[in-house]
N, C-alpha and C positions, 0 to 999 in steps of 0.2 A: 371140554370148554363149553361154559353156557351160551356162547355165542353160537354153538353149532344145534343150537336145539330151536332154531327159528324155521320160519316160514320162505318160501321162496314168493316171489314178486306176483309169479300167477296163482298163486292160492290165496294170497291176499286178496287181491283184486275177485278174485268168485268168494270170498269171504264178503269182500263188503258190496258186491253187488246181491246178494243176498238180504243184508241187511238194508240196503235203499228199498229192494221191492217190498222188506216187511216193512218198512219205517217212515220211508220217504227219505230224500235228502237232506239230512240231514250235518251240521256243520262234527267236526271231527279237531278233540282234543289229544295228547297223552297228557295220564296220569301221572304222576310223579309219587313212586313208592314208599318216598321216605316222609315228604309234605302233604300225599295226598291231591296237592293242586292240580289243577284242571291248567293244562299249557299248551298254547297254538303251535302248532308245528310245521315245518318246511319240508322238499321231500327232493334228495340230490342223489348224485352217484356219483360213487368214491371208486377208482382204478385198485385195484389189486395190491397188496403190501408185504409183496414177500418173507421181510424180513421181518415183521408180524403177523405171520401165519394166517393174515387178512386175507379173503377172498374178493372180488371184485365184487362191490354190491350196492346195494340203495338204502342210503340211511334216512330215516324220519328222525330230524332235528327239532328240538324243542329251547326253549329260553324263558328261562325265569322274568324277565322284566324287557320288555320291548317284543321287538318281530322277531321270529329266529332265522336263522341263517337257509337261503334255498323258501323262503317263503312264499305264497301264493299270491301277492297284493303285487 
């Protein structure tokens, strides 16, 4: 499953405090693979889903047209 080939929470976090000290703070989109677009995204945690082989985890939410859900404002 391609979902298992991601990052855990503290490797992200020393991933992008890495990139503040090279960069500065700066503001944080995802991409969208299929359109390319630049999309604001929200940042939540989802319980466990057994009967989806889901793990308990933190999703970065994004949305084509308005805020996305779990957003920062």
């Amino acid at each position: 499953m391609t979902l298992d080939k991601t990052c855990v929470a503290s490797q992200f976090v020393t991933r992008l405090q890495a990139l503040i000290a090279q960069h500065g703070d700066l503001p944080v989109y995802a991409r969208d693979a299929d359109t390319q677009w630049r999309l604001p995204i929200g940042l939540m945690f989802r319980e466990a889903q057994p009967a989806d082989e889901r793990p308990a985890r933190f999703e970065i939410t994004t949305e084509y047209f308005g805020r996305p859900r779990a957003d920062f404002e």
